[in-house]
C-alpha positions in Angstrom: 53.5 73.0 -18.8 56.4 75.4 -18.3 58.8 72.4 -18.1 57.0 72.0 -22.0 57.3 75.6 -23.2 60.9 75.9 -21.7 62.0 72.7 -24.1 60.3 73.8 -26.7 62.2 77.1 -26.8 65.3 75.3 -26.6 64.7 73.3 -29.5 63.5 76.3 -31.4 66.1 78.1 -30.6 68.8 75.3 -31.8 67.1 74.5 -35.0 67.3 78.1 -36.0 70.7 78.0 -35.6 71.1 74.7 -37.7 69.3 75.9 -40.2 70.9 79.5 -40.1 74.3 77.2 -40.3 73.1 75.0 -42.7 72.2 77.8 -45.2 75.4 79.8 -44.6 78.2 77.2 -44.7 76.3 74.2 -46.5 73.9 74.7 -49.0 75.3 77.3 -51.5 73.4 80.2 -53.3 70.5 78.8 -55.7 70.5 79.5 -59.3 66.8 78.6 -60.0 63.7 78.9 -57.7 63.4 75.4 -57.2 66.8 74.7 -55.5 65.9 77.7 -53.2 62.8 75.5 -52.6 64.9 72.8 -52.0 67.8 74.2 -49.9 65.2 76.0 -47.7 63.1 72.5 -47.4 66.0 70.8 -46.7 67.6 72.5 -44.0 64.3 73.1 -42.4 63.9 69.2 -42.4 67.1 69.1 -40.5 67.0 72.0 -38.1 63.3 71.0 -37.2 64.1 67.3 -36.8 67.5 68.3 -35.0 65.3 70.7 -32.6 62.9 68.5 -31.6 65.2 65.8 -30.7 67.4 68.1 -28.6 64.2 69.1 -26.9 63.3 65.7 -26.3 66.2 65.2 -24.8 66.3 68.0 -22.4 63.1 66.9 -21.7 63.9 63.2 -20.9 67.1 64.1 -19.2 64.6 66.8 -16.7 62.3 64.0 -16.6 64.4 61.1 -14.7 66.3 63.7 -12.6 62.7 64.5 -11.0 62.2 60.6 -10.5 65.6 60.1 -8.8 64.9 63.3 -6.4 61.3 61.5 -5.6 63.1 57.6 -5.1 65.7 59.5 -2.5 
């Protein structure tokens, strides 16, 4: 469970900083409420997606180092 929570941190923590990126470098000031709605939905997509993958991962990559250590 920690193993879960310390991923999951990870991943938050780099799909804030895509989507902070995103937002600041990318996706340029909106004109109308709807692209706001847009930009926002957008790079929340991405960071979210992006986060969860890096978690998994970290995750997998924790995952088979504990099976090699129990196979030796």
């Amino acid at each position: 469970m920690k193993e879960a929570v310390k991923t999951s941190l990870l991943g938050g923590i780099m799909g804030f900083l895509i989507s902070f990126l995103l937002n600041w470098l990318l996706i340029p000031m909106p004109e109308t409420i709807l692209a706001n709605g847009l930009g926002n939905g957008l790079s929340g997509l991405i960071s979210g997606f992006m986060g969860g993958f890096i978690g998994l991962l970290v995750y997998l990559k924790k995952s088979s180092g504990k099976k090699n250590e129990r196979a030796n």
